[in-house]
Backbone as JSON Lines, residues from 0, in Angstrom:
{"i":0,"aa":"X","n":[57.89,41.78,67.69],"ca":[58.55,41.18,66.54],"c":[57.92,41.71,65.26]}
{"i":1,"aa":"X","n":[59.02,42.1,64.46],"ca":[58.15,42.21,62.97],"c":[58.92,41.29,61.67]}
{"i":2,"aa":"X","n":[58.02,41.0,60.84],"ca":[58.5,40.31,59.3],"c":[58.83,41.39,59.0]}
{"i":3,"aa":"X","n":[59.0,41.41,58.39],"ca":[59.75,42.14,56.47],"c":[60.38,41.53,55.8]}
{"i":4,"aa":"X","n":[61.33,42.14,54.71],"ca":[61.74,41.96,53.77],"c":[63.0,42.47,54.12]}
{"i":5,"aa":"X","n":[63.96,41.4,53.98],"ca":[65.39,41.59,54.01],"c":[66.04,42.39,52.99]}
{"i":6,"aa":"X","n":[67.35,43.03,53.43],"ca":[67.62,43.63,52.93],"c":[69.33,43.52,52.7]}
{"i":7,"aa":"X","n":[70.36,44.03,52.18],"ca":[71.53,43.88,52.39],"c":[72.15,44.12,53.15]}
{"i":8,"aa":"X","n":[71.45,44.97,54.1],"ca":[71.8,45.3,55.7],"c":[72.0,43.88,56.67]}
{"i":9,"aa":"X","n":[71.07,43.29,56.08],"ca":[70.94,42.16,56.6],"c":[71.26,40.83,56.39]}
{"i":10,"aa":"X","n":[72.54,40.93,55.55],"ca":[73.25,39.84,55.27],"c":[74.01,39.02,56.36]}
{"i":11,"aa":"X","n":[74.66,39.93,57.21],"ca":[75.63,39.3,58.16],"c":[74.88,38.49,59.06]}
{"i":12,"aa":"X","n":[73.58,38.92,59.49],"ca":[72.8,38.64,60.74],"c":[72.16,37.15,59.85]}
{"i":13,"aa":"X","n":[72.09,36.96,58.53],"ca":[71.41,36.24,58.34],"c":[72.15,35.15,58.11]}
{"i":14,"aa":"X","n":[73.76,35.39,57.41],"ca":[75.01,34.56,57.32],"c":[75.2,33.28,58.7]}
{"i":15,"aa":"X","n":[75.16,34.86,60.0],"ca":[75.54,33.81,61.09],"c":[74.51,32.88,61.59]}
{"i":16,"aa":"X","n":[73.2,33.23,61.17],"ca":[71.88,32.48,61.49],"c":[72.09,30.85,60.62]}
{"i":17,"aa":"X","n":[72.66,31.12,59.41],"ca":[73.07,29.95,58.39],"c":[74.01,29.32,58.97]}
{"i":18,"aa":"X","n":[75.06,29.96,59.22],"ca":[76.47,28.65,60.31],"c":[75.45,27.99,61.26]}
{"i":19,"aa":"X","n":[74.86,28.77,62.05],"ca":[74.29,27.71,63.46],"c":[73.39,26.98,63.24]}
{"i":20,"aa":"X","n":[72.84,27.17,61.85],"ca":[71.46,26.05,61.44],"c":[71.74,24.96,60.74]}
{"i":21,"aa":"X","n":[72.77,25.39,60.03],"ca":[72.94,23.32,58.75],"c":[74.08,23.16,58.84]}
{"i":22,"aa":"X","n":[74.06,21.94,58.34],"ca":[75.04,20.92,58.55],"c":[76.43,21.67,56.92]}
{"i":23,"aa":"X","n":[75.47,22.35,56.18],"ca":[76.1,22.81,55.07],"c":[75.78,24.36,54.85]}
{"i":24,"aa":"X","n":[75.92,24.88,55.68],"ca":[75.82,26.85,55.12],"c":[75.71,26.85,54.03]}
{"i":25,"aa":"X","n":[74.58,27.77,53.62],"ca":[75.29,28.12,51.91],"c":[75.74,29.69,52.08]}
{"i":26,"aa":"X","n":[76.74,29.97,51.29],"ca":[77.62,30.64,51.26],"c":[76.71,32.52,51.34]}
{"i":27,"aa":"X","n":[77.3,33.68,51.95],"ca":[76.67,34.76,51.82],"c":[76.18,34.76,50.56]}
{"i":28,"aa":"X","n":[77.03,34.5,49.76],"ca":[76.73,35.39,48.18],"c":[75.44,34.98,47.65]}
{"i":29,"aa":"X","n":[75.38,33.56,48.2],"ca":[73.73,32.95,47.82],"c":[72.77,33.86,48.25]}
{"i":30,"aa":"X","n":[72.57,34.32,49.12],"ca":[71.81,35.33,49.64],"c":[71.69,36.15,49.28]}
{"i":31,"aa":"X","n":[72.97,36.68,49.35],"ca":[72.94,38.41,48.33],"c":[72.36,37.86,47.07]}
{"i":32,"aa":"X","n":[72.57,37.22,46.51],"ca":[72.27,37.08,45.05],"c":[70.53,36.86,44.81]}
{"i":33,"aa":"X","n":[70.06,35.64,46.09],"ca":[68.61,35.81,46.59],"c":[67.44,36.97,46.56]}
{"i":34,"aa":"X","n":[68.55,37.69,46.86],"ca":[68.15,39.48,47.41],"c":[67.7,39.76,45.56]}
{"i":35,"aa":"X","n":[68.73,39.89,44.64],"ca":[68.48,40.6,43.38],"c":[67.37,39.63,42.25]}
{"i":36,"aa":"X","n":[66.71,38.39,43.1],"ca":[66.26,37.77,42.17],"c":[64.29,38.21,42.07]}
{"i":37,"aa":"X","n":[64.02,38.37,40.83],"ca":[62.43,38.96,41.32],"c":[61.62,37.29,41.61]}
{"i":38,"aa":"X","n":[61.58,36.25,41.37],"ca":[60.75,35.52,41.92],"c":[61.03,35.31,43.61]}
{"i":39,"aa":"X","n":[62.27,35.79,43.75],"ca":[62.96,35.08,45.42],"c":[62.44,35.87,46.16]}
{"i":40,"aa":"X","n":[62.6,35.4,47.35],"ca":[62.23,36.53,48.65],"c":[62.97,36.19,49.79]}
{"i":41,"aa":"X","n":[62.95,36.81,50.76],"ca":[63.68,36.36,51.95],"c":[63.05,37.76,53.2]}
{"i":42,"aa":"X","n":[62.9,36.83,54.02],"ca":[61.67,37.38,55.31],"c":[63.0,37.42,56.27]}
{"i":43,"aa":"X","n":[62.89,38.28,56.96],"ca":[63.33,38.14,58.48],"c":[62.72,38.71,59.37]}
{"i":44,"aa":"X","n":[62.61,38.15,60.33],"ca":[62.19,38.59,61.99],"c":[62.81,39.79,62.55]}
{"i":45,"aa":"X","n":[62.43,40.63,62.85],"ca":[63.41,41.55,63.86],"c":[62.6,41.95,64.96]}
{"i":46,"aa":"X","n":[63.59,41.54,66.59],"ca":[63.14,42.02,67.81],"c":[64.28,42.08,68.67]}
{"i":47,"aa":"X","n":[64.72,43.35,68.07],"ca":[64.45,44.6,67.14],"c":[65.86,44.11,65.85]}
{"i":48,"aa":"X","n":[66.65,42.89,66.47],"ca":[67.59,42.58,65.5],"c":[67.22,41.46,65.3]}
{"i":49,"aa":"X","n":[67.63,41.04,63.74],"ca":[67.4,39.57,63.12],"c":[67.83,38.64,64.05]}
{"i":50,"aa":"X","n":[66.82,37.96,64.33],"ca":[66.76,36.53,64.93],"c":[66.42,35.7,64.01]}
{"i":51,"aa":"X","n":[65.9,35.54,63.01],"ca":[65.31,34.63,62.1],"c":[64.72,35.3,60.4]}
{"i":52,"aa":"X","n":[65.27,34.27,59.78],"ca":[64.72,34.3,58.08],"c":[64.29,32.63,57.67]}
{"i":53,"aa":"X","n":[63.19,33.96,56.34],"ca":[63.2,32.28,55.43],"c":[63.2,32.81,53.62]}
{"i":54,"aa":"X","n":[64.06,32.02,53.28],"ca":[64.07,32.1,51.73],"c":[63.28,31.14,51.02]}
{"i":55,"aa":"X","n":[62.41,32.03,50.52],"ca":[61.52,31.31,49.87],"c":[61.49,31.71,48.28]}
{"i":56,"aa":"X","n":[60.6,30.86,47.2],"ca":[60.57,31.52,45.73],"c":[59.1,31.52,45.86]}
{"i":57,"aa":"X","n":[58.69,32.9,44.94],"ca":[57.34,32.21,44.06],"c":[57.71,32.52,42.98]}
{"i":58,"aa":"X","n":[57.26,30.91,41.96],"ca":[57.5,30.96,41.06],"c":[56.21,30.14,40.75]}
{"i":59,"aa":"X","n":[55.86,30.21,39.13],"ca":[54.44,29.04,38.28],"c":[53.48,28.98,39.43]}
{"i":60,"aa":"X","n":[52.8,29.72,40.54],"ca":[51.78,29.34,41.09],"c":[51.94,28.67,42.13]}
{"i":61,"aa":"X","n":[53.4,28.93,42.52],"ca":[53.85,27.72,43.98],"c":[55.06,28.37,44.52]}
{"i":62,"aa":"X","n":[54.8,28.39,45.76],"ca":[55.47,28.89,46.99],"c":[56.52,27.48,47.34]}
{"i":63,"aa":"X","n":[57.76,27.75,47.01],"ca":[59.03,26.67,47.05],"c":[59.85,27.74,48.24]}
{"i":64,"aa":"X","n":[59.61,26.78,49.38],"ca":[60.49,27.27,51.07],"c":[61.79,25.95,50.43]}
{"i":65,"aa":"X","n":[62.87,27.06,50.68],"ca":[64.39,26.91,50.79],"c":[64.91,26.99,52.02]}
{"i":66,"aa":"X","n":[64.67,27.57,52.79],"ca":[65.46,27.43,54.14],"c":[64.47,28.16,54.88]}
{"i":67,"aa":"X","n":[64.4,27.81,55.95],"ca":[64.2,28.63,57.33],"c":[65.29,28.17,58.6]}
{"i":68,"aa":"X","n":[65.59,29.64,59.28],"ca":[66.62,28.93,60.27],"c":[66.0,30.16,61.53]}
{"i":69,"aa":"X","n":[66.18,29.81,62.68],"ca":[66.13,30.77,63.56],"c":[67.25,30.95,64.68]}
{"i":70,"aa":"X","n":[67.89,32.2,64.78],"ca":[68.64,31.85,65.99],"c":[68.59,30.75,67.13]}
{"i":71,"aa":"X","n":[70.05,30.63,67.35],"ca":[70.02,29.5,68.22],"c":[69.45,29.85,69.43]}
{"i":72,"aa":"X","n":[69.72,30.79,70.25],"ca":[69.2,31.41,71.34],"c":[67.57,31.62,71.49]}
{"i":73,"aa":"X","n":[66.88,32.09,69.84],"ca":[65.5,32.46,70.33],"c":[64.39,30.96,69.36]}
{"i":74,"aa":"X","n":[65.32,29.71,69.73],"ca":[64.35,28.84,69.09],"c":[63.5,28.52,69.99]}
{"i":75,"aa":"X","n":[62.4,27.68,69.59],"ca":[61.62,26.92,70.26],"c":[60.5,28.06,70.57]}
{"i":76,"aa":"X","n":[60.28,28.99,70.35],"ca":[59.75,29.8,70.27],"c":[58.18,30.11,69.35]}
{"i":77,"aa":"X","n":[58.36,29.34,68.35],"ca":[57.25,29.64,67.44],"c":[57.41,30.46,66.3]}
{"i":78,"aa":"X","n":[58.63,30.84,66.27],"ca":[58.87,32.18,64.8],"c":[59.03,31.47,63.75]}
{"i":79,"aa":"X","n":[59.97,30.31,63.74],"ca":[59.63,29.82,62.28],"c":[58.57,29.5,61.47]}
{"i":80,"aa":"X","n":[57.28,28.56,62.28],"ca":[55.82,29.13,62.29],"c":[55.26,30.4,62.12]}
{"i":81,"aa":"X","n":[55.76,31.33,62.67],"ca":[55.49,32.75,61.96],"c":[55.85,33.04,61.07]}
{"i":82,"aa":"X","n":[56.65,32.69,60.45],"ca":[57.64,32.76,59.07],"c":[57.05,32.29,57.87]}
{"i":83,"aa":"X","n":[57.08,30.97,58.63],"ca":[56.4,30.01,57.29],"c":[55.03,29.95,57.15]}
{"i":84,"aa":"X","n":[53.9,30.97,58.23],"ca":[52.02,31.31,58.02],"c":[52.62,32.37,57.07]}
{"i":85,"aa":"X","n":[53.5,33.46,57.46],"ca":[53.87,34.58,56.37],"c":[53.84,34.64,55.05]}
{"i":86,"aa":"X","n":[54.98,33.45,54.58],"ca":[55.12,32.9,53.53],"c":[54.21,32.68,52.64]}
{"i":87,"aa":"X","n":[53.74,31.73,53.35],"ca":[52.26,31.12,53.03],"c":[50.88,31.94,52.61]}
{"i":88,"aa":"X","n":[51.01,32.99,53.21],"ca":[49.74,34.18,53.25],"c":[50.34,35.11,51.55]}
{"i":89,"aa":"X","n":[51.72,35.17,51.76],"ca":[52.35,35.9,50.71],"c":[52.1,34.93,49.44]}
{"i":90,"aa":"X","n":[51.64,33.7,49.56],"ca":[51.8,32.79,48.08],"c":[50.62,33.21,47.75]}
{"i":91,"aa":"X","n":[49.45,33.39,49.17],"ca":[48.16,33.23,48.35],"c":[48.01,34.1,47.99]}
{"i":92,"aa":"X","n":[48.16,35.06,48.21],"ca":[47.73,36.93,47.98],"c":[48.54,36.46,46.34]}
{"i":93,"aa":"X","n":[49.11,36.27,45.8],"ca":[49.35,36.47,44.3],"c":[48.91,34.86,43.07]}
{"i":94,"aa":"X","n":[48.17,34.13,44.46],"ca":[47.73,33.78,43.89],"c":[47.76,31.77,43.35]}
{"i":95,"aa":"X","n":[49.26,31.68,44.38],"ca":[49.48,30.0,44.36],"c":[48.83,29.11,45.23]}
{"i":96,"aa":"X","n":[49.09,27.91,44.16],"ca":[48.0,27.04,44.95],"c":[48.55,25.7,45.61]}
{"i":97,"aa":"X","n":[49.75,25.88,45.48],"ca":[50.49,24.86,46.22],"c":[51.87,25.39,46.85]}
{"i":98,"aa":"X","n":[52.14,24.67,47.98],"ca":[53.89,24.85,48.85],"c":[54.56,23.25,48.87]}
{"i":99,"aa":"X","n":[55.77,23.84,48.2],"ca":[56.57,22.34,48.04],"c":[58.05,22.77,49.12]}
{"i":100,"aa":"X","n":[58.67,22.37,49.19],"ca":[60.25,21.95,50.16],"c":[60.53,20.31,50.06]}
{"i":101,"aa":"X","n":[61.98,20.62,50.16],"ca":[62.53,19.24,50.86],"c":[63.58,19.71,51.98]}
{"i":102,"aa":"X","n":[63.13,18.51,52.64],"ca":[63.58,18.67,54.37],"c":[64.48,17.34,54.48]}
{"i":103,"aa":"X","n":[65.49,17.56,55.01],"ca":[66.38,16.0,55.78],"c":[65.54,15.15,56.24]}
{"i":104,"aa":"X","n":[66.08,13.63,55.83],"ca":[65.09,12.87,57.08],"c":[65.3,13.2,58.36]}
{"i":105,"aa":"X","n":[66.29,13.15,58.73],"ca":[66.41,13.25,60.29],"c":[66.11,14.77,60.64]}
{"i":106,"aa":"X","n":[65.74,15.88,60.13],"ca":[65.49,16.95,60.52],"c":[63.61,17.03,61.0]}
{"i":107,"aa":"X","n":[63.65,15.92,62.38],"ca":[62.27,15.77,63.37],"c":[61.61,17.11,63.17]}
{"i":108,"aa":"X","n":[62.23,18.11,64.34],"ca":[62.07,19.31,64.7],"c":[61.1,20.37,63.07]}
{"i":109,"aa":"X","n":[61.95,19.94,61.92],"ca":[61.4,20.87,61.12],"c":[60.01,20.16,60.41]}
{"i":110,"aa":"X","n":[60.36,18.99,60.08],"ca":[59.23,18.41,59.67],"c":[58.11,18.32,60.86]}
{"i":111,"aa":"X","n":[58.24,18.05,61.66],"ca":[56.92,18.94,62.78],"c":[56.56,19.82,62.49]}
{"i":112,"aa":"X","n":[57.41,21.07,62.18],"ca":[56.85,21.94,61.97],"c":[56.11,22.29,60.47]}
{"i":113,"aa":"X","n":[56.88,21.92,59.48],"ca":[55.91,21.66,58.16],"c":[54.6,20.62,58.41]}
{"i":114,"aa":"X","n":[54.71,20.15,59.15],"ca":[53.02,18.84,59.28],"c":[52.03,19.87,59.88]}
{"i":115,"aa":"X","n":[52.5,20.75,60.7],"ca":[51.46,21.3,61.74],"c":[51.16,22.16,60.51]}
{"i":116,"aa":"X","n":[51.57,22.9,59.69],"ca":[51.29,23.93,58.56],"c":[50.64,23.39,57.68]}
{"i":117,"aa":"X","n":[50.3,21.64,57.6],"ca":[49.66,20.8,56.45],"c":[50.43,20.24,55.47]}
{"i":118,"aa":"X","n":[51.77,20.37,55.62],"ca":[51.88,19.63,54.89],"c":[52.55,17.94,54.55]}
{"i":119,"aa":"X","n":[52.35,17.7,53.77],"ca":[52.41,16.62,53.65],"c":[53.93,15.92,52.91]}
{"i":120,"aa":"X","n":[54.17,14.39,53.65],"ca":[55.37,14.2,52.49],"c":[54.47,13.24,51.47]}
{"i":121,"aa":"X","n":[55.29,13.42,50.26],"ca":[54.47,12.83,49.14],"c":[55.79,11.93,48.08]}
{"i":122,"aa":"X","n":[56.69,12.5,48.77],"ca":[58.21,11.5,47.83],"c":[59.46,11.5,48.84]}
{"i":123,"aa":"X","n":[60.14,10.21,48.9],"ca":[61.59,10.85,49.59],"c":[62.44,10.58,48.28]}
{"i":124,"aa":"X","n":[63.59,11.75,48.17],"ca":[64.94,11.59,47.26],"c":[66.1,10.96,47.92]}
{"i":125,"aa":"X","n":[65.75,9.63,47.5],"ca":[66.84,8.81,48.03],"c":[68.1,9.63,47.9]}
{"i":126,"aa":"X","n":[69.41,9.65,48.88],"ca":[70.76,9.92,48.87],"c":[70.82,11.5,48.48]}
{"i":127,"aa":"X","n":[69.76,12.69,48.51],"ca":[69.89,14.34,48.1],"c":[71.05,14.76,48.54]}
{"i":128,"aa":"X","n":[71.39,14.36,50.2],"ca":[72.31,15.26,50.17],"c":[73.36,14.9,50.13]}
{"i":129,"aa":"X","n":[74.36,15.74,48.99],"ca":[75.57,15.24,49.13],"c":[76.69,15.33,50.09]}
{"i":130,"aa":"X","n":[76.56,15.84,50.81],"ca":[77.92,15.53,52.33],"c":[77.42,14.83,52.95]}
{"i":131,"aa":"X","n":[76.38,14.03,53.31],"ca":[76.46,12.89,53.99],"c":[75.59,11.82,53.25]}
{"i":132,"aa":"X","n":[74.84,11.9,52.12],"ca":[73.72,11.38,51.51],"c":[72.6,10.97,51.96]}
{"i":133,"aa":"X","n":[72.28,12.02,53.19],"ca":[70.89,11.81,53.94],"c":[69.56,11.85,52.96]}
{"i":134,"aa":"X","n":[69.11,11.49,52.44],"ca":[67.53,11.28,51.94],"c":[66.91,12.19,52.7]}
{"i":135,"aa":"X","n":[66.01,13.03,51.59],"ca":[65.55,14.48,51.81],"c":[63.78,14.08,51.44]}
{"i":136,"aa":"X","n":[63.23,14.05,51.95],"ca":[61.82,14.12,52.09],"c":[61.33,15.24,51.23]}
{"i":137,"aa":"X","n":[60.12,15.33,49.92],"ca":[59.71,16.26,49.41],"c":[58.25,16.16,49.82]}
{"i":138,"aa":"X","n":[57.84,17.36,50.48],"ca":[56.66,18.1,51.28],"c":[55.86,18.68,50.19]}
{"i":139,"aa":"X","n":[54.7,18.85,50.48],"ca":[53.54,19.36,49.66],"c":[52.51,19.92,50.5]}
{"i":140,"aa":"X","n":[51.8,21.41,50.44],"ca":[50.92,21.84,50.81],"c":[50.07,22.43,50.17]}
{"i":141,"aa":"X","n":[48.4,21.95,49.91],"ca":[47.74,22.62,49.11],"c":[47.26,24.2,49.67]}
{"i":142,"aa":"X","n":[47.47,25.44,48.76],"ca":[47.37,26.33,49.46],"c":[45.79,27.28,49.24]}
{"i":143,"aa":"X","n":[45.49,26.42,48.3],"ca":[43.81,26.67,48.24],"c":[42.79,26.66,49.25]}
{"i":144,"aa":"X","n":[41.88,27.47,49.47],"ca":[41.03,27.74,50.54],"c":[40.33,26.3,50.7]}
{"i":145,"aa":"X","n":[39.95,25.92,51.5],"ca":[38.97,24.97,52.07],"c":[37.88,25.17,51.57]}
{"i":146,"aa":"X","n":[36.95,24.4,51.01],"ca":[35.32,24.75,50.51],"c":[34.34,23.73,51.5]}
C-alpha cells in the first residue's frame, strides 16, 4: 500500500468511495475543487488502486480532518488509521499543534477510531446535520510532542 497525494486522476475512485461512505456524498466538484486549494489536501491509499482517502486542511497551526472513507470491500482493515497517523505526521512536520473534526454521534466505528489516535470530544453541535439533524461531536487532538 502507498499514501500520496491525490490527484485528478483520482477523482472517480474517490467519488465512488464517497457514495458508499455517507449518508450525504458531497458532490465530485467538492473534491476537484479540494484538489486546487493550497491549505487542502487529500491522501489516498493505493494497492495498487484507490481503496481509500482523507481530506484534510492545514490551516492557522491545525490539522482540520473532513472526511475519511475507505472502500467498502477493504474496511476493517486499519487504513483509515494509516491515513489519519499520515495526516497527523503531515500537521506536525509544518508545524501544528492541534487536530480538530466533527464526527456523527452515531458514527461508533469512526469515533473509535479518532479516540485510539487521542482524541478527544470536547463539544457536541446539537442538530449539525441537516438531513437528519444528527448532533455531530467536535474532536480535539493535541499534536505536540509529549515532554
Amino acid at each position: 500500500m502507498i499514501i500520496e497525494r491525490a490527484t485528478t486522476d483520482d477523482l472517480d475512485a474517490i467519488d465512488e468511495i464517497e457514495q458508499h461512505s455517507f449518508k450525504v456524498p458531497w458532490p465530485r466538484a467538492t473534491f476537484e475543487g479540494e484538489l486546487g486549494r493550497e491549505w487542502a489536501r487529500i491522501d489516498v491509499v493505493r494497492d495498487p488502486h484507490v481503496i481509500a482517502f482523507n481530506n484534510y486542511w492545514l490551516v492557522a497551526g491545525e490539522l482540520h480532518i473532513l472526511a475519511i472513507a475507505t472502500h467498502p470491500d477493504r474496511r476493517r482493515a486499519g487504513i483509515a488509521g494509516l491515513l489519519l497517523a499520515h495526516a497527523m505526521d503531515a500537521a506536525r512536520a509544518v508545524g501544528a499543534t492541534l487536530a480538530t473534526l466533527e464526527v456523527r454521534k452515531g458514527n461508533t466505528p469512526a469515533i473509535a477510531l479518532y479516540q485510539r489516535a487521542g482524541f478527544k470530544t470536547v463539544h457536541t453541535r446539537q442538530r449539525y446535520y441537516q438531513d437528519d439533524g444528527e448532533d455531530a461531536l467536535v474532536m480535539l487532538c493535541d499534536l505536540t510532542p509529549a515532554t
